[in-house]
C-alpha positions as CSV (number, residue, x, y, z in Angstrom):
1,X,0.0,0.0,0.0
2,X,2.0,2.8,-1.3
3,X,5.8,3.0,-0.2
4,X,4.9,6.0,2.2
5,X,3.6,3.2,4.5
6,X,7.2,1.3,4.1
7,X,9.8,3.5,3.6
8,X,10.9,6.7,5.7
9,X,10.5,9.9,3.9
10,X,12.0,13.4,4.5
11,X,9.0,14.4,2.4
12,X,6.2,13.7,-0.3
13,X,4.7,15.4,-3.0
14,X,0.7,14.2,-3.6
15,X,-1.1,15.3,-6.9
16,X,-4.5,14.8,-6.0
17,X,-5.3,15.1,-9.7
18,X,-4.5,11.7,-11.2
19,X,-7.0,9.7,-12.0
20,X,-6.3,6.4,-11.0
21,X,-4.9,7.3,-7.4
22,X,-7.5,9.1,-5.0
23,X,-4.7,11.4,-3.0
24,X,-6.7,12.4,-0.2
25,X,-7.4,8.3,0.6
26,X,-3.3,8.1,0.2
27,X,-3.1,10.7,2.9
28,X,-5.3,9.9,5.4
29,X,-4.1,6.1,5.3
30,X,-0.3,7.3,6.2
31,X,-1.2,9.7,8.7
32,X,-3.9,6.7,10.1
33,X,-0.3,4.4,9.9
34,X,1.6,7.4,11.8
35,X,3.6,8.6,8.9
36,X,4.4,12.2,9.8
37,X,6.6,13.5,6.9
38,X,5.5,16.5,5.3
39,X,3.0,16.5,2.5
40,X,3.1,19.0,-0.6
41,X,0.1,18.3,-2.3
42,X,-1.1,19.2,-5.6
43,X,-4.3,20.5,-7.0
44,X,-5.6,21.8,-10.4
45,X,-7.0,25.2,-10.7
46,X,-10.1,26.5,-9.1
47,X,-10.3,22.7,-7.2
48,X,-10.6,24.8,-3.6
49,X,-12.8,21.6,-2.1
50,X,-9.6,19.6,-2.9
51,X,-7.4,21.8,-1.0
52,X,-9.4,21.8,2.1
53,X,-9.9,18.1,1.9
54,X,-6.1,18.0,1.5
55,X,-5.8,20.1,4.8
56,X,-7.9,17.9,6.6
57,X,-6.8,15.1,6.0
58,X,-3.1,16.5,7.1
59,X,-1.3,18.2,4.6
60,X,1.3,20.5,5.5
61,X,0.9,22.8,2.3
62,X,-0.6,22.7,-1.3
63,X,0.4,24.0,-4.7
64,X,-2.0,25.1,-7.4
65,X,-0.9,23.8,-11.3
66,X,0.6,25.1,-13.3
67,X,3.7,25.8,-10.8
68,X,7.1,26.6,-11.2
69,X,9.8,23.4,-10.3
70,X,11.6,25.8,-8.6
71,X,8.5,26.8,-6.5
72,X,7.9,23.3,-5.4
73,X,11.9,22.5,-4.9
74,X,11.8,25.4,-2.6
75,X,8.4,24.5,-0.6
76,X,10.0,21.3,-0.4
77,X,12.8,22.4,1.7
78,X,10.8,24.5,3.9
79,X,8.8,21.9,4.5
80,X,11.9,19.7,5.4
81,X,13.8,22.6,7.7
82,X,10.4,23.0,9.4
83,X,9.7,19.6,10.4
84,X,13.5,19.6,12.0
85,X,12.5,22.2,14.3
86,X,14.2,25.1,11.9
87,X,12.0,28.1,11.8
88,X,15.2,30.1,10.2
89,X,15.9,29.4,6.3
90,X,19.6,29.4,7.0
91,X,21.4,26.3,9.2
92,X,24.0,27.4,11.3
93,X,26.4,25.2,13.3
94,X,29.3,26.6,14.3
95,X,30.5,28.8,11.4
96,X,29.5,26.8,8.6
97,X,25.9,27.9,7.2
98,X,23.3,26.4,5.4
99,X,21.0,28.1,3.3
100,X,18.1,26.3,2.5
101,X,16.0,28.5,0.4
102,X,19.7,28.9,-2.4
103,X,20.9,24.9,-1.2
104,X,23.9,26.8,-0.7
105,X,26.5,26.1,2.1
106,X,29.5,28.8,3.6
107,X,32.2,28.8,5.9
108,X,32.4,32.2,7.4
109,X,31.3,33.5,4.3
110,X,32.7,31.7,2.1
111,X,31.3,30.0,-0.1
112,X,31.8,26.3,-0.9
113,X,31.6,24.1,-3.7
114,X,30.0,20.4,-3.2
115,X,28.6,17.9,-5.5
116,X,25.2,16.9,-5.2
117,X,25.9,13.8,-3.1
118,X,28.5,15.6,-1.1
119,X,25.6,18.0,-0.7
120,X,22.5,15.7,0.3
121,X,24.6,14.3,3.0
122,X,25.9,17.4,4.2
123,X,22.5,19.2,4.5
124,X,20.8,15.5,6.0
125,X,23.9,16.0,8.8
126,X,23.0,20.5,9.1
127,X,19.2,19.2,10.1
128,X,20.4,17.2,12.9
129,X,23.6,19.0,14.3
130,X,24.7,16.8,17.6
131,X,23.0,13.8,16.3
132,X,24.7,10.3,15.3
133,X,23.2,9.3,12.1
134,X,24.0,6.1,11.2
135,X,25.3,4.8,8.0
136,X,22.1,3.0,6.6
137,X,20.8,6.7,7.5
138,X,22.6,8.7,5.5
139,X,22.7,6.2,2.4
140,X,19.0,6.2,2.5
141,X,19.1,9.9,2.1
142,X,21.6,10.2,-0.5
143,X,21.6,7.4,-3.1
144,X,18.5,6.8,-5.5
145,X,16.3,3.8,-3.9
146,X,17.5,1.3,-6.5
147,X,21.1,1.8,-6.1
148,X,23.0,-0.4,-4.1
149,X,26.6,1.5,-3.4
150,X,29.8,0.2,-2.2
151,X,30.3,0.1,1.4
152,X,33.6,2.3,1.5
153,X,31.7,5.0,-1.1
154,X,30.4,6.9,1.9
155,X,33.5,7.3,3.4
156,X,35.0,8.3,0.5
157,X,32.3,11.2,0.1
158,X,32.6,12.1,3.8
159,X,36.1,12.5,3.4
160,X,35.7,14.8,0.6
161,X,33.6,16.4,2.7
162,X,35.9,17.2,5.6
163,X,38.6,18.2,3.0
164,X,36.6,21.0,1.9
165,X,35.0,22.2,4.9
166,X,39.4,22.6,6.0
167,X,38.0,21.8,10.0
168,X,36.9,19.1,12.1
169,X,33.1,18.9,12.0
170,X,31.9,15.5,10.9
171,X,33.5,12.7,13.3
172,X,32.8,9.4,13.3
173,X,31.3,7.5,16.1
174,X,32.8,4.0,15.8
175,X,30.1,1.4,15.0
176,X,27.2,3.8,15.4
177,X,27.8,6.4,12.3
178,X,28.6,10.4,11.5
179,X,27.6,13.2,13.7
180,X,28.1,17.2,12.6
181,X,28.7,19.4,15.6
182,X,31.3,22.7,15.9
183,X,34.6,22.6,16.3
184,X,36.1,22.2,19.4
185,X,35.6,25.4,21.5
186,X,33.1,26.9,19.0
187,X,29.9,27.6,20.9
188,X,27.8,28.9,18.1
């Protein structure tokens, strides 16, 4: 019965114009099953009863088509940052920032360059500063569900990672995973 019953989701986006799939059932079965991920949902112009329906049965926002990507990309990771507990748009943990509205990161300013894996695992670690994330964690949040990646890929990427951020951030907690958290004797 739909993956959002199975997997764990940061997020999900819910068209509750297709045909064949009756959204606001979707919804109200996960939130029945205790799925609390945010919900984007989707509705066609001028479909107001939809939307409130949509609200009802627990969605955290909605989008009207026709909508820009970017619109939905950015709703996305408001949606995300909010249900972390981040009312503020931009992540801060000691002096690396983390702007969600850009998906841009700095380091005092400065801006830094990541790839998008290098990114997705960065900002998963910015939403949970002081937490150990384990390594099933953090593959789940950065490889496509189909993919299968080799067991030393992460630490390659988290060691890219740590080269560019130039200071000690992301350590590893031996059999448990990666935590973020400032450098020692930073108290921001």
């Amino acid at each position: 019965s739909f993956l959002g019953s199975t997997e764990r989701y940061d997020a999900a986006v819910l068209d509750l114009g297709l045909p064949e799939l009756d959204g606001i059932s979707v919804l109200k079965q996960w939130r029945e099953q205790g799925c609390n991920f945010p919900v984007l949902i989707l509705t066609g112009r001028g479909r107001w009863s939809d939307e409130l329906a949509g609200f009802g049965a627990g969605a955290d926002d909605s989008l009207t088509k026709p909508f820009m990507h970017d619109e939905v990309v950015v709703r996305l990771r408001a949606l995300v940052r909010r249900a972390y507990g981040h009312a503020d748009p931009v992540l801060q943990v000691g002096p690396l920032a983390y702007d969600t509205l850009q998906g841009r990161f700095s380091m005092e300013g400065r801006r830094l360059a990541f790839t998008a894996q290098e990114e997705r695992i960065l900002a998963y670690l910015m939403h949970q500063p002081g937490v150990v994330l384990s390594r099933s964690d953090i593959v789940e949040h950065v490889y496509a569900r189909d993919s299968d990646p080799d067991s030393n890929a992460l630490d390659v990427l988290i060691g890219r990672i740590r080269r560019k951020l130039g200071v000690s951030m992301i350590r590893t907690v031996r059999g448990r995973g990666f935590v973020l958290a400032a450098p020692e004797g930073d108290e921001a």
